[in-house]
Each structure stands twice: as structure tokens, then as C-alpha cells.
NUBADO-245220 format. One line per field, with one value per residue (C-alpha): residue number from 0; residue in one letter; chain; x, y, z. Coordinates in steps of 0.2 Angstrom, whole numbers, always signed. Layout:
% NUBADO-245220
k <- [NUM; ...]
r <- [A; ...]
c <- [A; ...]
xx <- [X; ...]
yy <- [Y; ...]
zz <- [Z; ...]
% end
This chain:
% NUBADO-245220
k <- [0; 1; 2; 3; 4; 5; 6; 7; 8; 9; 10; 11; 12; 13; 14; 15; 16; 17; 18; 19; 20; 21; 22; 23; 24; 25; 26; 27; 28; 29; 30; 31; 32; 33; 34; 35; 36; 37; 38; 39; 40; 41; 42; 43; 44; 45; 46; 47; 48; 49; 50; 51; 52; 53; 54; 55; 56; 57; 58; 59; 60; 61; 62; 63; 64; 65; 66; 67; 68; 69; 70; 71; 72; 73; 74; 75; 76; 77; 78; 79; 80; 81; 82; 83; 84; 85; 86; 87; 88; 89; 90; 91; 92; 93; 94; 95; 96; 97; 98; 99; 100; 101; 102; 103; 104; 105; 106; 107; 108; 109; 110; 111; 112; 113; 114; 115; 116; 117; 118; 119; 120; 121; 122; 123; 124; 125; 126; 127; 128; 129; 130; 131; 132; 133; 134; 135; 136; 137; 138; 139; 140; 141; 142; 143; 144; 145; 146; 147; 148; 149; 150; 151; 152; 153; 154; 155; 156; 157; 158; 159; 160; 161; 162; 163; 164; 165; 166; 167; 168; 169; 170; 171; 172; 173; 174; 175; 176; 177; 178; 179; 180; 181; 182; 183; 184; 185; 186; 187; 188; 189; 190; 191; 192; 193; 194; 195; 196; 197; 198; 199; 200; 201; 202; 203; 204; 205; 206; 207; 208; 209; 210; 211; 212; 213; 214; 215; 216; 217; 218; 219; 220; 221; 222; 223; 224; 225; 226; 227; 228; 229; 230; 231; 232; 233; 234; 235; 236; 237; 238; 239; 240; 241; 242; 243; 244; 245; 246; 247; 248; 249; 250; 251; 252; 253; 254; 255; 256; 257; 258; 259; 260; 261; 262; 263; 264; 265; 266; 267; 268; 269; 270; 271; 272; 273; 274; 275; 276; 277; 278; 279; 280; 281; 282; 283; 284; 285; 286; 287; 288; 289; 290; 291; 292; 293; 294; 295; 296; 297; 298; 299; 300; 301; 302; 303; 304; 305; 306; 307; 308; 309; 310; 311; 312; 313; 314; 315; 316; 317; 318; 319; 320; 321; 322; 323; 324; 325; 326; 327; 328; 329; 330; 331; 332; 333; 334; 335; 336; 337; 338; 339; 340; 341; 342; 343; 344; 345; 346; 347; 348; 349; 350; 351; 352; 353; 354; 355; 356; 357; 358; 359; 360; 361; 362; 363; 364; 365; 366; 367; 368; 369; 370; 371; 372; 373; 374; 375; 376; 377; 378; 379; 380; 381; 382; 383; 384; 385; 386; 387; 388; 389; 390; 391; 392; 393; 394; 395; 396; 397; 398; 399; 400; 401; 402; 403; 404; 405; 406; 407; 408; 409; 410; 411; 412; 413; 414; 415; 416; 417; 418; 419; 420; 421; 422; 423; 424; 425; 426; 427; 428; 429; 430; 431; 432; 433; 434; 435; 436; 437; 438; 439; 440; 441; 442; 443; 444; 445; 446; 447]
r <- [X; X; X; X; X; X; X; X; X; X; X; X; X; X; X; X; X; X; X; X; X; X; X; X; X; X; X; X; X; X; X; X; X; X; X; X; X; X; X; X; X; X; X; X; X; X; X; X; X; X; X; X; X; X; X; X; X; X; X; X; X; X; X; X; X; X; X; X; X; X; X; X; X; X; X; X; X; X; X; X; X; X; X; X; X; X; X; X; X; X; X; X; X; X; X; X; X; X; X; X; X; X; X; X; X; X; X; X; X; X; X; X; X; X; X; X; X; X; X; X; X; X; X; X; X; X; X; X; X; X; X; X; X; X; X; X; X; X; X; X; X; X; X; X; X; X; X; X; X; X; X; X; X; X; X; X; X; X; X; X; X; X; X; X; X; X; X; X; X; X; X; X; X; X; X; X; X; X; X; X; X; X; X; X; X; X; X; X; X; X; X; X; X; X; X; X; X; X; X; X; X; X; X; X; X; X; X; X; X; X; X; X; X; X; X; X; X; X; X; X; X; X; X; X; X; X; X; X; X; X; X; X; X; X; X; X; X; X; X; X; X; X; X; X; X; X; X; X; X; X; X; X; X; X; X; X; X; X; X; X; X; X; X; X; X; X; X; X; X; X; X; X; X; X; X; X; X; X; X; X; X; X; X; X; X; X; X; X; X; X; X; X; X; X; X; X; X; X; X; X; X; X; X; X; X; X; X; X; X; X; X; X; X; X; X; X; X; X; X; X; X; X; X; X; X; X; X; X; X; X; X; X; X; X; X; X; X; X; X; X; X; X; X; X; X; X; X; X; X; X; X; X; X; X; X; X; X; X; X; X; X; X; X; X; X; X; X; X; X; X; X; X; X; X; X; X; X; X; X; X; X; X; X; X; X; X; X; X; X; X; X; X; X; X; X; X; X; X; X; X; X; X; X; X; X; X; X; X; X; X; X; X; X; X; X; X; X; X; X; X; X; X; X; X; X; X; X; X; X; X; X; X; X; X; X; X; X; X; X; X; X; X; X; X; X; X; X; X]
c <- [A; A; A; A; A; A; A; A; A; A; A; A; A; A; A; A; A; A; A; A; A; A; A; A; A; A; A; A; A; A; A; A; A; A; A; A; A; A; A; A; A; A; A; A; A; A; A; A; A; A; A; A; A; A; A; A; A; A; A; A; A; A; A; A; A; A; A; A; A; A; A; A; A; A; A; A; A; A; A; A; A; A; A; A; A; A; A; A; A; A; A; A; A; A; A; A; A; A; A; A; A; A; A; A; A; A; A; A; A; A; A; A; A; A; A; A; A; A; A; A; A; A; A; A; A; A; A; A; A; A; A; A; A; A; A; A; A; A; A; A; A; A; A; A; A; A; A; A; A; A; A; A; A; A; A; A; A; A; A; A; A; A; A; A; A; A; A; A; A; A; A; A; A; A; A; A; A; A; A; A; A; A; A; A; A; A; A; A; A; A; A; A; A; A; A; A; A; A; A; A; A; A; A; A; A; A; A; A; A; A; A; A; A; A; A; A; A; A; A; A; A; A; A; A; A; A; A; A; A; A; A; A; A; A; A; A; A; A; A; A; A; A; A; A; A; A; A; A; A; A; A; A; A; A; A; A; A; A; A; A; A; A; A; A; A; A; A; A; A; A; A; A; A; A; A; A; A; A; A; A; A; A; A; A; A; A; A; A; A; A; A; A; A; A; A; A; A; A; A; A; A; A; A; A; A; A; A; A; A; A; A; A; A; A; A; A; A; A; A; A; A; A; A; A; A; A; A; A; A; A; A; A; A; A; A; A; A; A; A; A; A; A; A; A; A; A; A; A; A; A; A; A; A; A; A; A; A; A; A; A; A; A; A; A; A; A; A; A; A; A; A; A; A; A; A; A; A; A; A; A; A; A; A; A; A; A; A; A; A; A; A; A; A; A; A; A; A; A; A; A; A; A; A; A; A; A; A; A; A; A; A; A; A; A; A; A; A; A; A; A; A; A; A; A; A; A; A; A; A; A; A; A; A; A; A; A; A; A; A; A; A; A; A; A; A; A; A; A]
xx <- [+0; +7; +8; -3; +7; +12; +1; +4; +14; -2; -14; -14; -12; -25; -22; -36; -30; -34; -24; -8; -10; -9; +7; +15; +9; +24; +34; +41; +42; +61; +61; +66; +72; +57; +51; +40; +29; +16; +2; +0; -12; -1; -9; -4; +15; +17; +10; +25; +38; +33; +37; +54; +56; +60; +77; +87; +79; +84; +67; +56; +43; +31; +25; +15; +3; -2; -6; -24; -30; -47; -47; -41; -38; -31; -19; -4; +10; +19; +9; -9; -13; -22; -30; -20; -21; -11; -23; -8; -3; -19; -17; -27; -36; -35; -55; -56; -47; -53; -41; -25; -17; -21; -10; -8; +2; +8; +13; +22; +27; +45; +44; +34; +45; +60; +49; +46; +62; +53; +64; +72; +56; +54; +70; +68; +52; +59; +75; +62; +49; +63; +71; +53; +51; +38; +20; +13; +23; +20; +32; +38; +33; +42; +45; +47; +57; +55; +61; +42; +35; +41; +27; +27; +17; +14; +0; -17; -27; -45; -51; -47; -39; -41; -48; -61; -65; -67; -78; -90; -89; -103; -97; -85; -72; -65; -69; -54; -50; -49; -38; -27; -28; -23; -11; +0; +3; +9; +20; +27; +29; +38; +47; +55; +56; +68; +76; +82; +88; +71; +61; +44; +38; +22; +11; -8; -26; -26; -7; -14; -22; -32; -29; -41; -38; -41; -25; -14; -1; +7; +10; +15; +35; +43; +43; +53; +69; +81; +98; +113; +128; +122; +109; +103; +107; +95; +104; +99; +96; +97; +83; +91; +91; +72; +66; +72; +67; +49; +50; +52; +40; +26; +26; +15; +6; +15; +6; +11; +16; +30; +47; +55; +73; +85; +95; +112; +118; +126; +126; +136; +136; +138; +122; +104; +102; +113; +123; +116; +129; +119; +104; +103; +109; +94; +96; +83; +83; +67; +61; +61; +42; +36; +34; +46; +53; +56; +74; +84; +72; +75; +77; +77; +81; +90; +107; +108; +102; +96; +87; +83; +68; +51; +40; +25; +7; +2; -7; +6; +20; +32; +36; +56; +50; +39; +56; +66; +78; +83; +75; +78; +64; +57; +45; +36; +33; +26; +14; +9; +2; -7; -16; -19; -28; -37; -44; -52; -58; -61; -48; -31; -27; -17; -29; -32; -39; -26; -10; -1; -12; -10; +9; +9; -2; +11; +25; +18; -1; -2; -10; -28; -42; -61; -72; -80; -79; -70; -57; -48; -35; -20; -23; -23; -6; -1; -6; +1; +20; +20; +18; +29; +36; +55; +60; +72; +60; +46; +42; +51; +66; +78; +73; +61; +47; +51; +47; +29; +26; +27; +15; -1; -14; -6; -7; -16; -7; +1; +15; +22; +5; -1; -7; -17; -27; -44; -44; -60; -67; -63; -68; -81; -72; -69; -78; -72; -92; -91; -79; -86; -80; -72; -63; -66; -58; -76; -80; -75; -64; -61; -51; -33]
yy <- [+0; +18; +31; +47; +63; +70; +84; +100; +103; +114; +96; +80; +63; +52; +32; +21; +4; -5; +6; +2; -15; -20; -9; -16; -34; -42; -31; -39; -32; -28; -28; -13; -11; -16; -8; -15; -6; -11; -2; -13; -29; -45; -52; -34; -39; -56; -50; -35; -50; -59; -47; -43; -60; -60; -52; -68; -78; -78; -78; -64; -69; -57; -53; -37; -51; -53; -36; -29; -14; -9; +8; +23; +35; +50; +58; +71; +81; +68; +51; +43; +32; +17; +5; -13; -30; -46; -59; -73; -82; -82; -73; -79; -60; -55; -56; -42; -30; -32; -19; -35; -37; -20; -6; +10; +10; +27; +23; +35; +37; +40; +48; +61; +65; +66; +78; +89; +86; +77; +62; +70; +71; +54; +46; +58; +51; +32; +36; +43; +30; +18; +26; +27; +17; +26; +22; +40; +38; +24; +11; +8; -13; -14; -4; -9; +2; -5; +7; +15; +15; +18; +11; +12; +1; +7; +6; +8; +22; +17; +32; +46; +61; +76; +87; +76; +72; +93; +95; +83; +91; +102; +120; +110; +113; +102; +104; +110; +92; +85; +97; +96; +75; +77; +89; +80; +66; +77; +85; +68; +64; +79; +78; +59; +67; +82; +70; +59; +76; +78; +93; +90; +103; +99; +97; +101; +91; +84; +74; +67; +54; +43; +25; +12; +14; +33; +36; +47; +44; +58; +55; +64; +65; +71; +89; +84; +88; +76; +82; +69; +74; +68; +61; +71; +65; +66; +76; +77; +96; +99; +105; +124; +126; +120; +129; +143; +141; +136; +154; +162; +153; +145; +157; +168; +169; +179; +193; +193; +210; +205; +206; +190; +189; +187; +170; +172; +161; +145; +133; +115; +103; +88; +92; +96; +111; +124; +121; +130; +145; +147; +154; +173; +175; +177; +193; +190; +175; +167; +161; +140; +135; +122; +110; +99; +97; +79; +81; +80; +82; +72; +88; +81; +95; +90; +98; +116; +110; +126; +124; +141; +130; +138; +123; +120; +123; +142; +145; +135; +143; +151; +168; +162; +152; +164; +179; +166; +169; +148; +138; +124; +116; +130; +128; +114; +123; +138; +123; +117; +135; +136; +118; +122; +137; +128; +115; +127; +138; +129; +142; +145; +164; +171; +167; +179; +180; +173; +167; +181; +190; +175; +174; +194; +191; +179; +191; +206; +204; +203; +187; +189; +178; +178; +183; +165; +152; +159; +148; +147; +159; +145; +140; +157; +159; +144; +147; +165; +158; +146; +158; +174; +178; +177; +160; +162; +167; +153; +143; +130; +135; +133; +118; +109; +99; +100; +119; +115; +99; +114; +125; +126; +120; +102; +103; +84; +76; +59; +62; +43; +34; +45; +29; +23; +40; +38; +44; +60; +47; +31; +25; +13; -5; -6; -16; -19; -18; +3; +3; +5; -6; +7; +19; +37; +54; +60; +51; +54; +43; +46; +33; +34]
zz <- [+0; -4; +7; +5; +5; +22; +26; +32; +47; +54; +53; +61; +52; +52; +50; +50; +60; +46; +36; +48; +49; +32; +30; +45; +44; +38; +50; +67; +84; +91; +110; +123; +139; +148; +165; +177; +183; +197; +192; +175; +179; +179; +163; +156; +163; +156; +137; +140; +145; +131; +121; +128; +127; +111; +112; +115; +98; +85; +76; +84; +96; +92; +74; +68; +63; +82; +86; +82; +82; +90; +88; +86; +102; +97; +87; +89; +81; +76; +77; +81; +96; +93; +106; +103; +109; +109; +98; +98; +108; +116; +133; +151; +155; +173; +177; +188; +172; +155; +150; +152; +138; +129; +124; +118; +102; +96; +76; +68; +50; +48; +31; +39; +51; +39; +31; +46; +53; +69; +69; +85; +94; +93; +97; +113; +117; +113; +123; +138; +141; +142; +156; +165; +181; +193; +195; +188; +172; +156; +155; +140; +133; +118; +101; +81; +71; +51; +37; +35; +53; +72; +83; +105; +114; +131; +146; +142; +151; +152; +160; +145; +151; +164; +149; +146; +163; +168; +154; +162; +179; +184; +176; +168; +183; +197; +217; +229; +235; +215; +210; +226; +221; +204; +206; +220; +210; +194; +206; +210; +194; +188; +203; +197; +178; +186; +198; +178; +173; +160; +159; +154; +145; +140; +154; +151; +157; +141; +144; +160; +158; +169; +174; +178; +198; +194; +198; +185; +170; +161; +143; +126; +130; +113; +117; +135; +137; +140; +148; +138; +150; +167; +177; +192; +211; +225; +239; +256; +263; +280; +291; +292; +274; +271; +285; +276; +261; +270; +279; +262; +253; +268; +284; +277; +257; +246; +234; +217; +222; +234; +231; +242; +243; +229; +230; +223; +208; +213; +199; +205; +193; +201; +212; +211; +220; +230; +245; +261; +256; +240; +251; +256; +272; +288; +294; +307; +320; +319; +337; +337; +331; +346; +331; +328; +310; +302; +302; +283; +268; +251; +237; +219; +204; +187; +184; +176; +158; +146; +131; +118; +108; +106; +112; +121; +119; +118; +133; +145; +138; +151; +150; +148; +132; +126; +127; +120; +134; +137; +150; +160; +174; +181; +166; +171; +190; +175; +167; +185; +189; +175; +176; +195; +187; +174; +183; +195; +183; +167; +158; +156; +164; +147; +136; +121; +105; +95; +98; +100; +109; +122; +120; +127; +139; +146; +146; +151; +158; +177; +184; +188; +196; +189; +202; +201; +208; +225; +226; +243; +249; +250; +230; +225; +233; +226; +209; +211; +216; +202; +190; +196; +178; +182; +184; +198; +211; +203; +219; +216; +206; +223; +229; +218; +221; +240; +241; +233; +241; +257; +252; +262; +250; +250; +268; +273; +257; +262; +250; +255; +252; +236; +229; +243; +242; +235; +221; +214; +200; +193; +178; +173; +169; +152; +139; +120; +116; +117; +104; +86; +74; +63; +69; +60; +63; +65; +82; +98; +110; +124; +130; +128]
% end
């Protein structure tokens, strides 16, 4: 079957599954490093260990030929996400998840992306899920590179994805304790991404998607960035420096107003974040608070990597991006701002009328709240910290995660037993039967 023409950079191809796998029929599956991962039902594990299987045979294991497509989920920049499943050898379900044995397989055409100069962007993304291993990020199962198509097979998410799920929410916006859920599990996550020295870059409700627990998996890493040099090193701060970095950031809500004080500019390599020397000096004692503090806290931030690239969705841009003045992970603490923001409001705070009425409003527009809903006091400070214009005093520019896991609106948050939370919505257990038998570009899926 011959390709149709590439289409414009500015519109998303569409392949029908049927489409793919007549082309790929004939085409056999190369195995990858393959990561566990604990949320992933066991029949889901032993069809992803098959597959990486195949590595020590001479004769791959697994064929194009056993891999059916169901449906298509959805599409990107540079590929289309279908719903797959193993059809041989047959697999034994798990009874209690009828999503075993199903992937996502994102399939991209590798003409295209010579075209477009996207090869890059994949081999990123390849080289990123394979390095995964944490329970709110995919795992990659295995990958087939052929001269005409590069496919990713990774975990199913039954449950679509936070976009979808707002716009079913009464006024199309999430309660306090849904957003605070939601958005201490993408903190984790991003926290891991920063700890493997990769900058996400591309956070939005519609790249959070939901499992079948109703717990979270961030997806869509080709506009990440992935520092080549080094891997960051978790370091552990002692209590003097976080307290301070608490008393800055945590005594007391700061006004987008407020001028906090300016850290000076220690860049170490071969560590994550400053030495206690780095922080501005206290010129005023504090007394002893009578609580006690837990001692040594874990810090994880990636080394000092800098990228000039214009990438990102419009309205999630940070300022840095948008200036074209280089930016390293104080973007993603931007992004978190502005989904925090979204998903009370049902809107993104910058938003104009076109694109570069929205890319000013990032630069140069103070950050304002609608009068409705009333959304409470800590989330507006939160909100407000994340997205102070100049990354260095962004919450969590200094010392990561650890500063925003501090901040008074995740007060109550179990950061250690995040997955044994209950979680705001989970999803109604899967069934084949809702899936049409064609898949068009016309109707809606929500899954992914």
C-alpha cells in the first residue's frame, strides 16, 4: 500500500487501523528495555515480558501479525494512538481488568518525520519512556522500528484524560479536593522526571491521563527535554536550609506584588540544588516553632540544563519560552500554575484572542483571578507563586518539588501513600463492546 502525502505541518495525520496494519503486517516487533511497573495488571506484565522475550531468539517472538488494532484514540504532532491488543498467543485475561493485555500504540510514520524534521522528537520520546520506572509515568513494553513506521506500545489508560473528565464536571471545573488530588501526584511525577535530569515541557489536562484505579499517568514526552551529560542525584538538605526556604516561601502567602529575597547564583554541577551558602543570608533569627521538624528532607532538581527551543502549547508557555531567553525546569513549575488554574476555573489565565495575543499576555499581563468560583486563599497563593514571571524566584526554582510539596494547600497530602489516596473518579471498567468497529476521525474517543 502507498503512502498518501504528508500533510501539512499545521494538521494532524489520520491512519485508520486497518490502514496500519496491512502496512505493518509483515513487520516484526524488536524488543526494549522493559520496566515493570506495578500499576499494569499481571496479565498486562506477562504479554509485555513476552514481548521482551524476544530479544534472546533468534526468530522474533512477536510478529505485527499478532497485534490488532481496536481503535483509534487519538492523534498528535507527530503520530496517532491506537487501542491494541495481543490476539496470539492467546493470553489468560486478569477477570477483575478487562483492559489485560491491551495497549496504547503510538505509530508514527517516519517519512513524515524526515519531512518535518521530527525524527528527534521521537528518538527523545523512545529514549524517555525507556528510562521510566515510577507508578505515575507509562512504562515503555516494547517498540518496532522498520524502514516506513516507528510504533510504542505502552499502558493503556481506560479512564481518557483530565480534559475530558473537567468538561463533564458540573461548570466543567473540578472541586478543591480533585484538583489538590490530581495535582500532587503530577507534582510527583515531575518531581521523578527532574530527579532523571528531564524537563517535561508539555504538561496540560489533556497529557494526564487517567488509569483504571483513577489514579494518574502523564503522557506525550517528545517535546521533553532530556539532559545527555548527566543524570541528576538526589541530595539530602538539612533542616536549616528548608526551614528557610519554608519561611520564604510557607510562613506567610505571598502577593504577586512581593518582592521575596534574591538568591544568589550558585550553579554546581555535580548536584541538584545549592549548598546552604547558595541561600541569602537570615538577617533576622526566627524564634524555634514548638513543632518539631522531620529532620533531613529528600530535594530532587535535574542539573543546570538550558534549552533556547520555542516549544510547548500556547497557553502554557512560560514567560522564559515565550522571550526566547533559554529555560531549564522551572517551566514545568510555570505549566503546574497554570493547570492548577485551569482546573479550578475551566480556563487558562493568558488566554487571548489569538495566539499572539496570548503569548503577550504571558510576558507582560499581570496574573488575575475571575471573580468565580471563590477559590480558597492557599490555591490562590499557590497558583500565584508558580507563575511569578521570572524563573528564579518561581516557587520551586531553589529547591524543587520539596518547596511546593510545602506550600499550604497540600497541607493533609500523604506524600508517602499517594497511591493509597482515594482517588476523585474512577472509571467505569472497560468493555471492547463501546468501541465501534471502525474507527473514524469523526467520532469521539475518549479513551486513551
Amino acid at each position: 500500500m502507498e503512502t498518501p502525502p504528508p500533510p501539512p505541518p499545521d494538521h494532524q495525520q489520520q491512519h485508520h487501523p486497518d490502514d496500519v496494519s496491512e502496512d505493518l503486517l509483515s513487520l516484526s516487533f524488536t524488543s526494549t528495555a522493559t520496566t515493570a511497573t506495578t500499576t499494569s495488571s499481571d496479565a498486562t506484565l506477562t504479554a509485555a515480558s513476552s514481548i521482551s522475550s524476544s530479544s534472546s531468539s533468534t526468530q522474533p517472538l512477536l510478529s505485527f501479525s499478532d497485534l490488532k488494532f481496536l481503535v483509534r484514540l487519538g492523534s498528535g504532532d507527530i503520530g496517532s494512538v491506537y487501542l491494541a491488543e495481543l490476539s496470539s498467543p492467546p493470553l489468560v485475561r486478569s477477570p477483575g481488568d478487562p483492559t489485560s493485555g491491551m495497549f496504547a500504540a503510538k505509530v508514527m510514520d517516519k517519512k513524515e518525520l524526515a519531512s518535518r524534521n521530527k525524527e528527534g522528537r521521537a528518538r527523545t520520546e523512545m529514549e524517555i519512556l525507556e528510562m521510566l520506572d515510577h507508578p505515575f509515568l507509562p512504562s515503555l513494553y516494547a517498540a518496532v522500528d522498520s524502514p516506513k513506521w516507528l510504533c510504542l506500545l505502552t499502558e493503556f489508560c481506560p479512564g481518557g484524560d483530565l480534559h475530558v473528565l473537567r468538561q463533564r464536571q458540573p461548570l466543567k471545573r473540578f472541586e478543591e479536593s480533585a484538583v489538590r488530588f490530581y495535582a500532587s501526584e503530577v507534582v510527583v511525577a515531575l518531581e521523578y522526571l527532574h530527579m532523571m535530569g528531564i524537563v517535561y515541557r508539555d504538561l496540560k489536562p489533556e497529557n494526564v491521563l487517567i488509569r483504571s484505579d483513577g489514579h494518574i499517568m502523564l503522557t506525550d514526552f517528545d517535546l521533553s527535554l532530556k539532559c545527555d551529560t548527566s543524570t541528576s542525584t538526589a541530595q539530602i538538605v538539612n533542616d536549616s536550609a528548608t526551614q528557610h526556604v519554608a519561611a520564604i516561601h510557607n510562613s506567610h502567602f505571598v502577593n504577586p506584588g512581593d518582592q521575596p529575597p534574591p538568591f544568589s547564583a550558585c550553579i554546581l554541577p555535580d548536584c541538584i540544588v545549592p549548598v546552604v551558602s547558595c541561600f541569602h543570608p537570615r538577617r533576622h533569627r526566627r524564634k524555634r516553632s514548638a513543632r518539631r521538624h522531620a529532620g533531613p528532607e529528600f530535594v530532587a532538581k535535574p542539573v543546570d540544563v538550558r534549552s533556547m527551543s520555542f516549544v510547548g502549547t500556547h497557553e502554557y508557555l512560560a514567560p522564559e519560552i515565550v522571550s526566547g531567553e533559554g529555560h531549564g525546569s522551572a517551566v514545568d513549575w510555570w505549566t503546574l500554575g497554570i493547570f492548577i488554574f485551569e482546573l479550578f476555573h475551566g480556563v487558562t489565565p493568558f488566554r487571548g484572542l489569538d495566539h499572539e495575543m496570548t503569548l503577550a499576555n504571558i510576558v507582560a499581563r499581570a496574573l488575575e483571578f475571575p471573580k468565580e468560583p471563590n477559590v480558597p486563599a492557599a490555591a490562590r497563593d499557590l497558583i500565584s507563586q508558580l507563575l511569578v514571571k521570572d524563573p528564579d524566584r518561581r516557587l520551586g526554582s531553589t529547591m524543587g518539588a520539596s518547596a511546593i510539596r510545602r506550600h499550604p494547600f497540600f497541607n493533609g497530602v500523604n506524600w508517602a501513600l499517594l497511591r493509597c489516596a482515594t482517588p476523585p473518579f474512577v472509571p467505569q471498567p472497560f468493555s471492547k463492546e463501546l468501541l465501534s468497529d471502525e474507527s473514524c476521525p469523526e467520532t469521539p474517543v475518549d479513551y486513551y
